[in-house]
N, C-alpha and C positions, 0 to 999 in steps of 0.2 A: 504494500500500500504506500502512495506515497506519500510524505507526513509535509514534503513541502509545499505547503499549499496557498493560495492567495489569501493575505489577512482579512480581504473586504470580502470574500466567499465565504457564504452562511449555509446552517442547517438545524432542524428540528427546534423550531424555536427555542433557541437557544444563545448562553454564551458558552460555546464548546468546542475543545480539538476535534481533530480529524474525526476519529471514536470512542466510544466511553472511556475503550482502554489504550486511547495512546498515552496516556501519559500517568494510567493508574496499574501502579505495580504490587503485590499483597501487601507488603511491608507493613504489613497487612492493611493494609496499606492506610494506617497514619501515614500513607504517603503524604497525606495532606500534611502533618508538621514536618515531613523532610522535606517538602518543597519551598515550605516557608523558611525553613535553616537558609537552601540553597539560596530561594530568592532574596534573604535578609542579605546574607554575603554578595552577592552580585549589586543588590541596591545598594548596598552599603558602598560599595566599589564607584557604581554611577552617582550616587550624591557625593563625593568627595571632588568629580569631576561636572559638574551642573553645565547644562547644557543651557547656554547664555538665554534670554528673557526673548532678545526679538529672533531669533534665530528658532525658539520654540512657538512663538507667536506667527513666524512665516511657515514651518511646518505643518503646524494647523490650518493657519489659511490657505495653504494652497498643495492639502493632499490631495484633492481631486484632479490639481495640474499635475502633480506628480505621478499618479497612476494616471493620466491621457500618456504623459511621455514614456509611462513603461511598458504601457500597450501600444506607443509608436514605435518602440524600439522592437518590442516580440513580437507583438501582434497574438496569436493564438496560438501559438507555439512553445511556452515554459512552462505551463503546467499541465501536468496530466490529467487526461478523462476520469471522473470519478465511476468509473464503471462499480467500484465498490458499496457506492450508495443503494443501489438499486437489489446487493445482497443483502447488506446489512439491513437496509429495511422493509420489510417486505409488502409493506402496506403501502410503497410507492407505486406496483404494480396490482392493486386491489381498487376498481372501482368504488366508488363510495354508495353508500347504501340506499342510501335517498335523494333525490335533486333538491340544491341548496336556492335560495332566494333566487329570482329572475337576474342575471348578470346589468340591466339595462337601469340596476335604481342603486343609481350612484348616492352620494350622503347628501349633494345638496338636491339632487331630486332630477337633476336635467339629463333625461334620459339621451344616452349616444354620445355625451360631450366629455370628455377626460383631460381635464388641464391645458383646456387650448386647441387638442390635439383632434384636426378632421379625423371622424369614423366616416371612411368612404365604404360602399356593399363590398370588397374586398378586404378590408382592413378589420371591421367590426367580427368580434366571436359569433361565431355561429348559434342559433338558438338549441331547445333542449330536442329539437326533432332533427336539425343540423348533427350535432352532437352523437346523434344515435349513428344516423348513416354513415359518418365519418369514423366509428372506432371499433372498425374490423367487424361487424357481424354481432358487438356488445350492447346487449340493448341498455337504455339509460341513460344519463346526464354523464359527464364526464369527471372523473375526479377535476379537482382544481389546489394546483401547487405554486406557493407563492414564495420565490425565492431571493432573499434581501441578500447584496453583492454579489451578483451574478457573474464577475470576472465577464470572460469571452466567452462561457455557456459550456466548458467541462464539467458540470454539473447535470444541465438540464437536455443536453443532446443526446449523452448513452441513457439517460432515462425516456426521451421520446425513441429512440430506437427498440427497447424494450417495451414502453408500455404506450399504444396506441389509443388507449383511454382514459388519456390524462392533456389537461390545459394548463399553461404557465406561466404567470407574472412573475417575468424577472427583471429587477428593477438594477442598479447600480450607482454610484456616483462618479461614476466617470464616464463621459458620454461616448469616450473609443470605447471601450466594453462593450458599453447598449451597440456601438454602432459593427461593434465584430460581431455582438448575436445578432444581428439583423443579417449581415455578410452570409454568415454560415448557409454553408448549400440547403442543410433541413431546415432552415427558418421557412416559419407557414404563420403567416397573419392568423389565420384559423386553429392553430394551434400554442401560437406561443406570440403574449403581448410585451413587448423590452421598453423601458421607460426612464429614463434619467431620474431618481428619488436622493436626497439625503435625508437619512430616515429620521436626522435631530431637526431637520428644519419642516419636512413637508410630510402629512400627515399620508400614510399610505394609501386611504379611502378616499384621496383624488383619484388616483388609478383604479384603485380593487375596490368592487362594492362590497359594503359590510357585509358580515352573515355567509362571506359566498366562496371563502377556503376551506378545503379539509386538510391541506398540511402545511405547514410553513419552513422553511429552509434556513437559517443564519452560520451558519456555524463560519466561525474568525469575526464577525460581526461585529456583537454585541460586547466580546473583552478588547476589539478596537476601537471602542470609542472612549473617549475622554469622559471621566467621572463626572466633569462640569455638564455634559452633553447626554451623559447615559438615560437619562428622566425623560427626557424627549424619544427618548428611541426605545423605551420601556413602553412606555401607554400604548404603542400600536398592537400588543403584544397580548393574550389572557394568560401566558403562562410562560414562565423562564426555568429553563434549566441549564442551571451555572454549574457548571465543568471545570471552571478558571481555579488556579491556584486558590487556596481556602482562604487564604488572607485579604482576596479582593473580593468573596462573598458580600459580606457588610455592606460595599458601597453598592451590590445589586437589590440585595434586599432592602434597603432603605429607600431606592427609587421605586423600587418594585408597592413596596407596601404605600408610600405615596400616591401611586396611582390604578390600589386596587386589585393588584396583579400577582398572581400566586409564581410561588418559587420552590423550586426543587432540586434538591444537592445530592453529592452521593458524598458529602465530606461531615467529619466530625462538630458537631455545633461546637463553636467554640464562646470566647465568653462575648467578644464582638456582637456573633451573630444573635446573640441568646438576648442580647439588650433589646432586640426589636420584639421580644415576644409580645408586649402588651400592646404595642402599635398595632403589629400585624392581627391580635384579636379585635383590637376597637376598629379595623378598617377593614374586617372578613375576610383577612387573606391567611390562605396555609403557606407555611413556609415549610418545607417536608423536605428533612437531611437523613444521611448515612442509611443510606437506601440505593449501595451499589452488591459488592461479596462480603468484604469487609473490611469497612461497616458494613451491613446490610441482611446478605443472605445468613450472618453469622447471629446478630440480633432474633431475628426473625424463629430461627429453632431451637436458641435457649429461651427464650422467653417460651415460647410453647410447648418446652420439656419440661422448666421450670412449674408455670400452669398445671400443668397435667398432673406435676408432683403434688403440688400443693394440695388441690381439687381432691386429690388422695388422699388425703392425710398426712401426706409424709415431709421430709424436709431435706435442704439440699446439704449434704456435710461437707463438700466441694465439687467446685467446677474448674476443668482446666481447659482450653481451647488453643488450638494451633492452626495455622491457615498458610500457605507458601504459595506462591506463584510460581513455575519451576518449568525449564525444558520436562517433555514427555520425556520415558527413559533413555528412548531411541536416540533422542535429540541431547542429554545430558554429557557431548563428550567433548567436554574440556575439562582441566583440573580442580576449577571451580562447581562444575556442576551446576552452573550456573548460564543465561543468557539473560540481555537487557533487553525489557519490549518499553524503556523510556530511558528519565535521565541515570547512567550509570553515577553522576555526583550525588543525585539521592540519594542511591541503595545504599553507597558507602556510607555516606554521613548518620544517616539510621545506627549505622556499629560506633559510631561515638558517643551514643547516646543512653543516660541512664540508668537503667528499669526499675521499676518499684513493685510489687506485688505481693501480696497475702499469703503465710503458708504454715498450715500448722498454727493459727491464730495471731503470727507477728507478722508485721511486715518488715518487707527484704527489702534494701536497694542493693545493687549492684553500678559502681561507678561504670562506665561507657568503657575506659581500655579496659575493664574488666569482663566486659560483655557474652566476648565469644569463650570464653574459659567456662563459663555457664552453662553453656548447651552440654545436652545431655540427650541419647535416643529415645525416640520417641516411636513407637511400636503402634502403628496401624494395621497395615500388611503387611505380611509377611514378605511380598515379592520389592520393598520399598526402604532403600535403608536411609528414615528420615533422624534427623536430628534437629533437636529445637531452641530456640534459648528466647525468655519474658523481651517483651515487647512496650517500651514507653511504663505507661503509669495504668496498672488494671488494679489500685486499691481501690478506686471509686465503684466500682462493677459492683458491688457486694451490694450498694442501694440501687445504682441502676436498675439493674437483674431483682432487686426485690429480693434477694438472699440474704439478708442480716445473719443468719445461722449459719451459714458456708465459712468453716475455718480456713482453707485453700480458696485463693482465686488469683488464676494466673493464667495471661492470655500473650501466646507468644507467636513465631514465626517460624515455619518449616523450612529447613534445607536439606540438600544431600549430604550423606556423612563426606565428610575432608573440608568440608567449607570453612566452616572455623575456626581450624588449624590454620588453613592459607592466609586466611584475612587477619588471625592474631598478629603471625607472622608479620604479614605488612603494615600494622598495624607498630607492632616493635621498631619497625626497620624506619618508620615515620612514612610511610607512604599514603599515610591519611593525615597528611598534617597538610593544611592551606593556608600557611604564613609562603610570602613571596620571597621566589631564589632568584639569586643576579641570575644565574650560568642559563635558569628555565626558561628568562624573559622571549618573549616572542620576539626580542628586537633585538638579543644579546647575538655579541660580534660571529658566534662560530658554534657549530649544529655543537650538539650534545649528545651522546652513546649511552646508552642504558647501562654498559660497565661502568661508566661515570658516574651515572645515578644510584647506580648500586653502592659505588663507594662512598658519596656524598651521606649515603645514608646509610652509612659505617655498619655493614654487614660483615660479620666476622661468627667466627665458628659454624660445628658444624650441624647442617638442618637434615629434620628429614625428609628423607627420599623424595616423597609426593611433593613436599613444598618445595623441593630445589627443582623438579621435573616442572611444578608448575612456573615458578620462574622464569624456565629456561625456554618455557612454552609461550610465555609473554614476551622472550627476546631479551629478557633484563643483563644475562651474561653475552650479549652479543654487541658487535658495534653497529646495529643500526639505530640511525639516529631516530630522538624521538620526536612526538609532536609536543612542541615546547608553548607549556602553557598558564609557566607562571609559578605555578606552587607543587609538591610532591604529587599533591591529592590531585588536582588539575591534569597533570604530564599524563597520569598513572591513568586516567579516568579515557583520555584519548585513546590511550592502546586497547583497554578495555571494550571500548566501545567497536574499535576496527576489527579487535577479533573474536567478539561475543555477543554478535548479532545474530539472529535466528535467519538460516537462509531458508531458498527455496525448497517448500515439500516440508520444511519442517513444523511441529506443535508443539504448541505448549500445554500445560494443563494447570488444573487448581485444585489443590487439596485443602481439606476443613474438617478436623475432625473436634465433638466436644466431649469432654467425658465428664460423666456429675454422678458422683459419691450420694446416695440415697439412702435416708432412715426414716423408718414409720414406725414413730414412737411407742403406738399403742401395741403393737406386737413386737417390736423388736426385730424388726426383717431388715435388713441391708442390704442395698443393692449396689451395682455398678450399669451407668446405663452409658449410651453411646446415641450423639448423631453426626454420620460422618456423609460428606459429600466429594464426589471425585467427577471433576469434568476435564478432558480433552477437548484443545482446539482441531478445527480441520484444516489439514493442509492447504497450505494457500486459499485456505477460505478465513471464516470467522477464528478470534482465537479462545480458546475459554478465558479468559480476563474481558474480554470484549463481552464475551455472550452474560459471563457473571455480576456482571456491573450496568451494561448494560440493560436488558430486561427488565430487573427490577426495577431500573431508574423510571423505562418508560411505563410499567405498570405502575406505580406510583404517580406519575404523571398523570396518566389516562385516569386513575381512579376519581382525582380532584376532577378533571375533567365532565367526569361523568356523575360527580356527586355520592360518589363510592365510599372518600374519607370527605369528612364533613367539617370534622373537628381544626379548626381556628388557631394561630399564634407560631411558635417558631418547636417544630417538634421534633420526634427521633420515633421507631418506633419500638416503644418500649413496654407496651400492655396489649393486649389479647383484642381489645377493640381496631386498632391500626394493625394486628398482625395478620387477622385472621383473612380481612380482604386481598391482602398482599398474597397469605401463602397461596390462598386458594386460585387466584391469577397467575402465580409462580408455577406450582405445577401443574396447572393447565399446559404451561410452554414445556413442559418435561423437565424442569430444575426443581429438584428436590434431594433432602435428605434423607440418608435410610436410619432409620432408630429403633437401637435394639436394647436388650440387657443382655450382658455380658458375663454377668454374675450376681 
């Protein structure tokens, strides 16, 4: 898939990357506070260098001329067809079920006129009997998809090529865009209207009649626009789903609740977010977070195992929970056992980090270099040699989860066995340290050798086997030069990245398993129970992080939508009212967990 894509090309009403899962890793992904680690350091980086006043003042004013001139320079030739959208969702190829308002009753009321713009009988959409005869044999109205920065139309053209029962408002602010989707050989007045919009200045229902879309398109959209701007580009919207690093949550849901408009995360509330709860109640908007794997699918079947216990009489004595994003096994062969489907600066920065957790009725920390010295196996399958280690901060879960009686509570992250070792390892040797080296500067007089870097980071005596093999597998004993990037952790993260990406034909998958310690007082019976989930991606198709995080996001979405979750202010789901509509939607799509007792 290709991740680089035009910033002003959108998708699923939203503010969102490419796919749920291009940039959500398991970590488990509190990837949302390793993003903000990342993105503090990086910002911290650019506020030290502030990009002068009228210099930000002209970039503003005049990005619309800046994309004319980068679509005079390419034209429609630098980004790739999104052929992918049309997999991933598959409701782009599904008529819609009903015909939506007559297309001819614009908001101010004058039928056939759109901002100026002659409807000549060639130009104007077709009516709803038009419609029919035009899409293939499909009786019916036609879907209608409205796609905010339409770039040059690699979005909406492998989607007309697929689905001939579909119409599209694609709008953009740069009028070479509009004027290359007009270009395009498959441009059809009767199928697809292109329009010059800026979604902060002009409200979309000059062009599109209200009431008369079933999908909306943003994605790069909505987290390019300027905070000062986002509120205008909110209102056009009944629903936003922010995908954006967690830490710019806040400024969506604050436009968003402003103008009435529900919001949906797959990231952890944090205390930001959590300040708008009483807003978003007094203005009837849900704000619905941690509603991807996990967060999400992992909430969803302890709380409903928890429930069930309870409901029984019985009580939970602990809970422990592990979850890993991971190459399939097939795909696991590098030293690390590992491959990146986002930032490899995350992953790493995650093993600097913490942990706090419950055990035995105390609670543990464990300092960050102490982290991977933690892990310990972790016994799912047999055919599976996982190993785990506590994850961020799981003391709070004990009230989250409504477990006040659980002595154990500890939620942590799945790897292959060697991981730990490796990453202690480099960990020792400082190759997670991001203080800046003269020799790594991008600008420093003469290339640098991994031998170099080894020695800089005074490696002496001797390791073993696996960790010198994986070294030697990353080139670190060798002289080819490296990508020089500044700091150990930086350099290291380049190599990582060039040689621990998932290729063609390969999958990844997601493991989750929870296990909860069981007593029912009044007899005396103890259990062991289990809910574990295993999904694989498909080759060169969707990946399990995609389909895990995804799904639920949109089932969540759609529920609001449909008046499914009802309940008001800034939420998580954390009780049996918000679970049950979720599960029952979840495995409808075939994602579910299997829950047994064990003993």
């Amino acid at each position: 898939m290709n991740t680089q894509e035009d910033p002003t090309t959108a998708s699923a009403a939203a503010a969102a990357p490419d796919t749920p899962a291009a940039d959500a890793d398991d970590d488990t992904a509190d990837w949302e506070a390793l993003a903000a680690d990342a993105a503090a350091t990086v910002l911290a980086a650019h506020r030290a260098r502030p990009v002068p006043d009228f210099q930000r003042a002209r970039s503003l004013r005049d990005a619309a001329r800046n994309w004319d001139l980068f679509y005079k320079r390419n034209a429609a030739n630098f980004f790739r067809d999104r052929h992918w959208t049309w997999r991933e969702f598959q409701e782009l190829l599904a008529p819609p079920p009903a015909a939506p308002p007559p297309l001819n009753s614009c908001e101010d009321g004058r039928a056939g006129e759109r901002s100026g713009r002659d409807t000549t009988a060639t130009e104007k959409e077709p009516d709803d009997g038009d419609r029919s005869a035009a899409s293939a044999g499909t009786p019916g109205p036609r879907a209608r998809l409205l796609e905010v920065g339409c770039g040059a139309g690699n979005f909406i053209y492998p989607l007309l090529e697929q689905n001939p029962d579909i119409f599209v408002y694609a709008c953009d602010f740069s009028p070479r865009a509009v004027g290359l989707v007009r270009e395009h050989p498959m441009f059809d007045d009767a199928r697809v209207h292109a329009f010059v919009c800026d979604i902060t200045e002009m409200p979309l229902t000059r062009e599109v009649p209200p009431e008369s879309l079933d999908i909306v398109s943003a994605i790069f959209c909505l987290s390019a626009i300027p905070p000062t701007e986002l509120e205008a580009a909110v209102q056009n919207y009944d629903i936003v789903i922010s995908l954006i690093p967690y830490i710019y949550h806040a400024q969506v849901i604050k436009a968003a609740v402003k103008h009435g408009k529900h919001v949906v995360t797959t990231s952890y509330v944090s205390p930001a977010m959590a300040e708008f709860h009483d807003a978003a109640v007094a203005a009837g908007v849900t704000v619905f977070n941690e509603i991807g794997v996990d967060p999400g699918i992992d909430h969803l079947y302890a709380i409903k195992m928890i429930d069930d216990v309870h409901k029984a009489g019985g009580k939970i004595t602990s809970f422990t929970s592990f979850c890993g994003g991971l190459p399939a096994p097939e795909c696991s062969n590098n030293p690390l056992g590992y491959k990146f489907s986002w930032s490899s600066r995350g992953v790493l920065l995650a093993l600097r980090n913490t942990a706090r957790y419950i055990d035995a009725g105390r609670e543990v920390e464990i300092p960050g270099p102490l982290l991977m010295r933690s892990a310990r196996p972790i016994p799912i399958y047999p055919a599976f040699a996982f190993v785990g280690y506590p994850n961020r901060d799981s003391t709070g879960y004990g009230k989250r989860y409504n477990i006040p009686e659980s002595q154990t509570v500890i939620r942590g992250t799945l790897r292959y066995q060697g991981f730990p070792e490796f990453i202690e390892a480099l960990v020792k040797l400082g190759f997670l340290d991001d203080k800046e080296v003269a020799e790594l500067s991008a600008t420093a007089a003469k290339d640098v050798t991994w031998a170099a870097v080894k020695a800089k980071a005074e490696l002496s005596g001797e390791k073993a086997d696996n960790i010198i093999y994986g070294m030697k597998w990353l080139g670190m004993f060798s002289e080819t030069a490296v990508h020089r990037r500044g700091t150990m952790l930086d350099t290291l993260c380049a190599t990582l990245e060039e040689k621990m990406q998932y290729g063609p034909g390969e999958r990844d998958m997601v493991m989750l398993q929870h296990r909860f310690g069981v007593e029912f007082p009044s007899t005396g019976k103890k259990e062991v129970r289990t809910s574990t989930g295993l999904w694989f991606g498909v080759p060169d198709g969707d990946s399990a992080m995609a389909t895990t995080v995804g799904v639920p996001c949109g089932i969540a979405t759609q529920l609001i939508l449909d008046g499914g979750i009802t309940r008001r202010g800034v939420l998580a789901p954390m009780d049996m009212e918000l679970v049950t509509p979720l599960l029952e939607k979840l495995e409808a799509e075939g994602i579910r967990m299997v829950e047994e007792i064990i003993a």
